[in-house]
C-alpha positions, 0 to 999 in steps of 0.5 A, spaced: 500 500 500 503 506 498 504 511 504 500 517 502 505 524 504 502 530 508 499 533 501 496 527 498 493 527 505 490 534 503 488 532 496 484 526 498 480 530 503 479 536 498 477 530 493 472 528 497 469 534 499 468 536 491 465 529 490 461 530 496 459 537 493 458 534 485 453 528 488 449 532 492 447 537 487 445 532 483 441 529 488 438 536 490 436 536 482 433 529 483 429 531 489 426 536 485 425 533 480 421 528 483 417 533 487 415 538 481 413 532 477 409 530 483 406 537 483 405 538 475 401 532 476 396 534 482 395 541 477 400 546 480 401 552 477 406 552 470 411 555 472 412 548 476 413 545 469 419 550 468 422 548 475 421 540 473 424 541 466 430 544 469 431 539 475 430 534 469 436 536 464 440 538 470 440 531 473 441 528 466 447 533 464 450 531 471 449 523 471 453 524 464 458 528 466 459 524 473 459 518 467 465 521 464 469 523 470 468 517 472 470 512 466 478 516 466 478 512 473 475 506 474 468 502 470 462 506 473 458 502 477 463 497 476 460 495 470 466 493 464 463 498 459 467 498 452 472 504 453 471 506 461 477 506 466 482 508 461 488 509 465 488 503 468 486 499 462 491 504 458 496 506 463 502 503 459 500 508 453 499 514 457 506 513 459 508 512 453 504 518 449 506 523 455 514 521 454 514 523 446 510 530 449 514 531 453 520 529 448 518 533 443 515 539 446 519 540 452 526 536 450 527 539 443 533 543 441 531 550 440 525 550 445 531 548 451 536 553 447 530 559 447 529 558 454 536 558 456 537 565 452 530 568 456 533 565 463 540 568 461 543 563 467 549 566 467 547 572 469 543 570 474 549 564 477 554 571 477 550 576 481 548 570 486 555 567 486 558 575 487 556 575 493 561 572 497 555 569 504 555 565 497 560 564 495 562 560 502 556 557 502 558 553 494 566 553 497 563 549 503 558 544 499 564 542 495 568 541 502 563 536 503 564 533 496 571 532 496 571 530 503 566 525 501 570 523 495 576 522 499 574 519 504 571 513 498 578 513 496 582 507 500 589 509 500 590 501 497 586 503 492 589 509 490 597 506 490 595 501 486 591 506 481 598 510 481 603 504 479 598 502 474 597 508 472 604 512 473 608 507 475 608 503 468 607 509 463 614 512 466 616 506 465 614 507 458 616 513 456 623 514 454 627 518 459 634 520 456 631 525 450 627 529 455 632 529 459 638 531 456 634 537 452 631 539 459 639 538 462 642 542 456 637 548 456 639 548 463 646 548 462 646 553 456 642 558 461 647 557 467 642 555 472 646 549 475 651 554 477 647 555 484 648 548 485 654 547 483 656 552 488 652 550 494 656 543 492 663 545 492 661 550 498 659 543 503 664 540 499 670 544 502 666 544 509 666 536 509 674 537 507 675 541 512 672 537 518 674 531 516 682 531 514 683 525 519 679 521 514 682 523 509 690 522 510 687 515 512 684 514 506 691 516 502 695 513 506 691 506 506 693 506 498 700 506 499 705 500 498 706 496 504 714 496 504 712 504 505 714 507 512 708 509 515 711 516 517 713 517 509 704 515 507 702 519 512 707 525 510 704 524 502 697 523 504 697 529 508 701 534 502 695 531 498 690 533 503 691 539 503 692 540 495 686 537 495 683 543 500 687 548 496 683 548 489 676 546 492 678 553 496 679 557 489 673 553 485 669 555 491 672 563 491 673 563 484 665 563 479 670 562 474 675 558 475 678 552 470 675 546 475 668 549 473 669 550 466 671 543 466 665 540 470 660 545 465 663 542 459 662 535 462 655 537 463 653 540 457 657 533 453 652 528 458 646 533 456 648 531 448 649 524 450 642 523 453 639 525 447 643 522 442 648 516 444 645 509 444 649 507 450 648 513 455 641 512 453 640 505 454 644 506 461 639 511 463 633 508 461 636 501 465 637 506 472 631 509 471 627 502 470 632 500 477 628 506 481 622 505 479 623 497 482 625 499 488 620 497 493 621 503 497 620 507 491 613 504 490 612 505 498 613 513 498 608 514 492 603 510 496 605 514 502 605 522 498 597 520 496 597 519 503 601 525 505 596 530 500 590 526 502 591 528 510 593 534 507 588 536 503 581 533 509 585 539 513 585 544 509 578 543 507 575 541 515 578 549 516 573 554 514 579 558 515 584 555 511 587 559 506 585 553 500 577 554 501 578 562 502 582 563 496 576 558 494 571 562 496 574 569 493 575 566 487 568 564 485 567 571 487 571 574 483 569 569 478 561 570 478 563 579 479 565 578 473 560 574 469 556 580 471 560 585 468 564 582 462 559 582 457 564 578 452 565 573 457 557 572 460 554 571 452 560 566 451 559 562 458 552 562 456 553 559 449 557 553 453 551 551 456 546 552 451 551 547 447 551 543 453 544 542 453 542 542 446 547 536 447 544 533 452 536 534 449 539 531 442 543 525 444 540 523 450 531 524 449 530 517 448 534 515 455 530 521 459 523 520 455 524 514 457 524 514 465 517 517 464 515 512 460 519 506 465 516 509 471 509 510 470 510 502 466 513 500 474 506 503 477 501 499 479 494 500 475 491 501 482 496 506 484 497 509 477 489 511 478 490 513 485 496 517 484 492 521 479 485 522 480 489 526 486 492 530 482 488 532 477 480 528 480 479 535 485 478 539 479 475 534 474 468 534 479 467 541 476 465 538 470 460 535 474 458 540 478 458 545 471 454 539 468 448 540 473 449 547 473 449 548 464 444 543 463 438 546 468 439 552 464 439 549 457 433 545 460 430 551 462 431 554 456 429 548 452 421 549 456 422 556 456 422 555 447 417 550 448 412 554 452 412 560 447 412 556 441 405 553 443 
């Protein structure tokens, strides 16, 4: 049984109260026309005969109305006369036919561009979204959206999805080329040169905070027959050879060491783009990489990272993520009132958009019309309906009565005069 809402409960009792009007006219019209024609046959005067003859059409026109009405519903009286109950008997057919209306006259491409030309809704969603109360109430319901979406997102899943997806097309694409130019552009521009400072810079300092290990490393190489007092003196001179020009490369922007190191750099950029052999190099250390189990566990653990990240920034009202959010819809929606160019344009996107819809996918929207009234129950079609529509289907009875008292009277008056 279906579960009738607040407003249907208030439509079934105004039904009822307009059935119980329509019924009881005719029953007025019925009593009358029993006591006049009792009247007229006991010799009253003749203007009983107009009153009969009004109460006599009122209650035929009504009954025929009443018959009408009734027939769309249900078999008056319960009785199966050929073509009553339509809805229920044709239920499938009046879905059907309310699709292709629908379809046709609501769905067509021109009426839903025209429509949307009257509108002007990017206008309307500018001026609304300017406003920024509103642009925080939009911010906030894509918060929540993304938080939802977020949260569907398991972090297994995600990791897998980036080896699939990342993993393997980095794998697939070639990666000496775009290395090399990109290398080479950036030997041309000098912008290695902050690097190589900071590296000659930490190099100096490790040199001088470790001089023990280094004459130990030295001295370590010399030969055995070697006195120990000689190794250590040579590996001492050495180290600080050693020290000595890592301290003139790092004073000197334009020293030999650094010319040396940037023609190195700019013949390793050629050779990635064009020397098999240091190409198949790369191409096998890239592939090591991304094997390395801990290589896959940190791109699981940087989703992670964002993901915490990101539910944080959208939890806050305050954060900088949804307040530059916000002043950007704003912004956007000030702009879509003042920008003529750029409101016709955004305008014709959605009439595009919707024309796309309406013409591609008619069928499938018509079609849930049609689907849905098919799933009714004849009984709860029926029901469905005359409570949406039976309220104001009684005033063809109550009219009924009503037009067919006066046309009877009329026809009587004319009899009368005739003779």
């Amino acid at each position: 049984m279906t579960t009738l809402t607040i407003s249907d409960e208030a439509r079934r009792r105004d039904l009822f109260r307009m059935k119980s009007f329509a019924t009881g006219m005719l029953l007025v019209a019925a009593v009358v026309y029993v006591i006049a024609s009792r009247a007229e046959s006991a010799g009253a005067p003749a203007w009983v005969g107009f009153v009969r003859a009004a109460a006599e059409a009122g209650m035929v026109g009504g009954l025929a109305d009443w018959f009408a009405v009734t027939a769309l519903f249900r078999h008056p009286l319960g009785l199966p006369i050929p073509h009553t109950a339509l809805i229920p008997t044709r239920k499938d057919a009046l879905g059907r036919s309310l699709g292709d209306f629908v379809g046709t006259n609501f769905l067509a491409e021109d009426v839903v561009r025209h429509k949307l030309r009257q509108v002007d809704l990017a206008g309307r969603v500018g001026a609304w979204l300017s406003r920024r109360e509103h642009a925080e109430r939009v911010t906030g319901e894509l918060a929540a959206t993304a938080r939802g979406a977020l949260e569907v997102m398991s972090d297994d899943d995600v990791r897998g999805v980036m080896e699939q997806a990342v993993v393997q097309r980095l794998v697939a694409l070639p990666v000496g080329p775009p290395l090399g130019r990109v290398l080479g552009q950036v030997v041309a521009d000098g912008a290695h040169h902050g690097m190589v400072d900071l590296t000659v810079e930490q190099a100096y300092g490790w040199l001088l905070a470790n001089r023990r290990a280094v004459v130990d490393v030295v001295a370590a190489q010399a030969p055995g027959w070697s006195p120990r007092f000689v190794d250590e003196k040579v590996a001492d001179r050495i180290y600080l050879e050693v020290l000595r020009v890592a301290g003139e490369v790092r004073a000197d922007p334009r020293h030999a060491m650094r010319g040396v190191f940037d023609r190195f750099l700019a013949q390793l950029a050629l050779d990635l783009q064009h020397e098999p052999e240091t190409i198949a190099r790369a191409e096998k250390f890239k592939a090591q990489v991304l094997d390395h189990p801990d290589v896959r566990r940190a791109m699981g653990d940087l989703w992670a990272t964002v993901r915490r990240m990101v539910l944080e920034a959208i939890d806050d009202p305050h954060s900088a993520l949804r307040v530059r959010a916000g002043e950007s819809l704003a912004r956007f929606g000030a702009r879509l009132v003042e920008e003529d160019e750029l409101r016709v344009k955004v305008n014709g996107w959605v009439e595009d958009a919707a024309a796309h819809v309406v013409t591609n996918y008619r069928g499938e929207l018509t079609a849930t019309i049609t689907e849905t009234v098919a799933r009714w129950d004849a009984a709860e079609a029926t029901g469905k309906i005359e409570l949406q529509v039976g309220r104001d289907l009684q005033f063809i009875r109550i009219n009924g009565t009503v037009v067919g008292s006066l046309a009877g009277l009329a026809i009587h008056s004319v009899g009368v005069l005739v003779g």
